[in-house]
N, C-alpha and C positions, 0 to 999 in steps of 0.2 A: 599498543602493548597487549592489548584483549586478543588481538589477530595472532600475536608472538605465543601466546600462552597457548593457543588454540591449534594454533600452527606446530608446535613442537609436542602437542599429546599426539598427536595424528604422525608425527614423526617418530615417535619412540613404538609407534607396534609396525614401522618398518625396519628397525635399524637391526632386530634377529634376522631378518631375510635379505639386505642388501650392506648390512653394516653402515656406520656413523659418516667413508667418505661416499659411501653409494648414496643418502638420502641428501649430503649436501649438495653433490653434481646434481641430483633432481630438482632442487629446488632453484636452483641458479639454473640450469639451464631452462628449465620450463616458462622461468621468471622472464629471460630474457627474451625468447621468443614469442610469450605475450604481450612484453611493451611495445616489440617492436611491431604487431600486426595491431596494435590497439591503437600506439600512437604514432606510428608512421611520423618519425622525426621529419622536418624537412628541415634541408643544405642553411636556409635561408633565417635559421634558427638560430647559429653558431654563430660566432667570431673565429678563429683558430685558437685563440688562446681559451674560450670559454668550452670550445670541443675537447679539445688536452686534458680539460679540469675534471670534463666527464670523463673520459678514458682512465685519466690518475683515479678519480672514484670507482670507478670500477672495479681495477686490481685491487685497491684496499676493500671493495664490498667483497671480493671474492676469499681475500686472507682471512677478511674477520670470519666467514661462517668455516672454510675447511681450518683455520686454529682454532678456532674454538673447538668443533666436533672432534679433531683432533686430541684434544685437552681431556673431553668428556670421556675420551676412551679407556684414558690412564689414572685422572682421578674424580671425585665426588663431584656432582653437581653443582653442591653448596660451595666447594673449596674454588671450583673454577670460576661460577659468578662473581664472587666475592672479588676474585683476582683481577677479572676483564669489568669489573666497575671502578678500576683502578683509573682508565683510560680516561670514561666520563668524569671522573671526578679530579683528574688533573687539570682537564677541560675548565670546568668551574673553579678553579684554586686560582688558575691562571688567566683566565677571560674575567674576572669578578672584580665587583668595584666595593668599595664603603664595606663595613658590615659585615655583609652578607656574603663577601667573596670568601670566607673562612665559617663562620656561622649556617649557614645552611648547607655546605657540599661535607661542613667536618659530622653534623649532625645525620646526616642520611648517611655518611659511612658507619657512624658508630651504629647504625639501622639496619645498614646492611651486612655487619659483621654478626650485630645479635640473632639479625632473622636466618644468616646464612649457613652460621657456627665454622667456618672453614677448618677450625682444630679439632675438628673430631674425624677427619677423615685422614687415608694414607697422604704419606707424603710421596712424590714420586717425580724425582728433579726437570724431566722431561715434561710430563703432565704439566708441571709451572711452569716451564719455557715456552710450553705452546699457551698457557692461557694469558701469560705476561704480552704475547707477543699480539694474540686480540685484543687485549687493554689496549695496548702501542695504535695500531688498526683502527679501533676503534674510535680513540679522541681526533684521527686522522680523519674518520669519515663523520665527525662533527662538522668537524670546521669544511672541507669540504664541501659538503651537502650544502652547509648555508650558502658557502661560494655560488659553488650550481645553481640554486634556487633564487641567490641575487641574479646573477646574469643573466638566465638561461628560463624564460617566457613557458610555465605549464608544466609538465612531467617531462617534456622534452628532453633533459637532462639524462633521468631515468632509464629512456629508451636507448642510452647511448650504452650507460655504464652497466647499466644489468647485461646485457648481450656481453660486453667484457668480463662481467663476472662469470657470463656460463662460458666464455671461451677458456678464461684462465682455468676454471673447476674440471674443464672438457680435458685439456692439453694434461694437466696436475695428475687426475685420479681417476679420466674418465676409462681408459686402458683397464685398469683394474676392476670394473662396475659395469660397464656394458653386457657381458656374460648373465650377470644373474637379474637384469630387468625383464619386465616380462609384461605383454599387453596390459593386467590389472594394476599392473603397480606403476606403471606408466602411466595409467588412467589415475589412479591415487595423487601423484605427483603432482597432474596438473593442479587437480584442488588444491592442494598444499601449495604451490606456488603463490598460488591467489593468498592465502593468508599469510603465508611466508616467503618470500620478502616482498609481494607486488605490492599489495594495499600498507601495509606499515613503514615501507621504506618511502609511498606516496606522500603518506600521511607526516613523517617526518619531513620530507625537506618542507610539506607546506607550514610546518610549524615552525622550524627551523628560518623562515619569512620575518613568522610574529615575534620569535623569543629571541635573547640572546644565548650565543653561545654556553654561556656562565648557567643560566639557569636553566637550559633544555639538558643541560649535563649532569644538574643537580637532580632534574625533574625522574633522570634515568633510576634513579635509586628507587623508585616505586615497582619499578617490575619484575622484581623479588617477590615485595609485598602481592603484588598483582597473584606472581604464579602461584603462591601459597594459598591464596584466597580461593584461585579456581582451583587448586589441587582438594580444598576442602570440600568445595561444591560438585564440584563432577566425579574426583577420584573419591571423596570421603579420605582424602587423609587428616587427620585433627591435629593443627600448629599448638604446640606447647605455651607456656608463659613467655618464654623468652621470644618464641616466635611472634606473638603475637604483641610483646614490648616492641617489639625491631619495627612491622607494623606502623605502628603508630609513630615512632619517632621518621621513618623516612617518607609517613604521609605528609606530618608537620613539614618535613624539610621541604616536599616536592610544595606545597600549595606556600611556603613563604618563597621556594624561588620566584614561583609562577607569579606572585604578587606582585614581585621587585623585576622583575624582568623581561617585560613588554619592551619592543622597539617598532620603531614603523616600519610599516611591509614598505620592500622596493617596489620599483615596478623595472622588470626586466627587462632590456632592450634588446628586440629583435633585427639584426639586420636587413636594410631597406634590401 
């Protein structure tokens, strides 16, 4: 979440020069071109069906970032978060057992509602279709990731479906964005890939091992919290009461998922 927060400041003083779908093609493709010289998937890693899984995670890695950015174009920051935590948090409503399956995903939304305020910004029916639709996306590349990360031995996975992601991003919007790239910002890109999505999207499926479904969805409600806190730190922007109420109830939530929601890591089988 630290890499996401960090990843999208360094996105936002590109998005005047290449606009919102020009920074997502950079980041998926640069993403996927790194996994693939880093981790040099090999054939012998797959099944056909555990390959598939990556390819399906793919297309959905590549939906969630151009709706989302999409989303951001038309309405508030706060109003789109708010909406594409709809996803994780079906996630948890619906993977959750005892308790907790209603008690810590309903507490991190009222969290994420107070930290987010989504009623104070325009409405704009469009702007909601596209952020509803990374919600959608997004509970998709839950369960997924965990799939991958059961079957599919190391990052392996990774190197499949991020290349898919920069292929759909390439096909989608890359036509319109190719014109205004330019050797530094190409150079920019790469680092931004590394924090966005190479390392976070690593770091999930490895977590996605440990936790369940239920609680890595509830856990999602923290990086809200997260970006307010470095938005205080690095931008100096100072979170109100209610920002800072929101805060604290979707920390409570994330550390009572993380309590109730350990499973034992697989161990994935690579074909002989």
């Amino acid at each position: 979440m630290a890499c996401v927060q960090l990843g999208l400041a360094i996105a936002v003083t590109l998005i005047d020069d290449i606009g919102v779908e020009g920074v997502a093609w950079l980041r998926l493709a640069w993403a996927g071109i790194l996994l693939l010289i880093i981790v040099r998937p090999r054939r012998t890693a797959f099944t056909g069906k555990s390959f598939l899984m990556c390819v399906v995670l793919g297309v959905v890695t590549g939906a969630i970032t151009l709706l989302f950015m999409a989303a951001l174009d038309r309405i508030p920051l706060g109003t789109a978060s708010a909406l594409e935590f709809l996803g994780p948090l079906a996630v948890a409503v619906a993977r959750g057992h005892g308790r907790g399956r209603v008690l810590w995903p309903g507490l991190a939304a009222v969290g994420v509602l107070v930290l987010t305020q989504p009623w104070t910004g325009a409405v704009d029916p469009v702007g909601i279709a596209y952020a509803l639709g990374a919600a959608s996306c997004w509970a998709c590349y839950i369960l997924l990731t965990q799939k991958v990360g059961d079957e599919v031995a190391g990052i392996n996975g990774l190197a499949v479906s991020m290349p898919v992601a920069g292929l759909l991003a390439t096909v989608t919007v890359g036509p319109a964005v190719f014109e205004r790239m330019t050797p530094e910002i190409l150079l920019i890109g790469l680092g931004l890939a590394v924090l966005l999505p190479v390392v976070p999207f690593a770091l999930e499926l490895l977590a996605l091992r440990r936790l369940t479904a239920a609680s890595f969805g509830t856990m999602m409600a923290l990086e809200p919290a997260l970006a307010m806190v470095i938005g205080f730190l690095v931008l100096h922007q100072s979170p109100g009461h209610l920002g800072v109420a929101g805060i604290c109830l979707v920390v409570v939530a994330g550390i009572g998922a993380a309590r109730t929601g350990s499973r034992a890591a697989p161990v994935p089988l690579e074909v002989a």
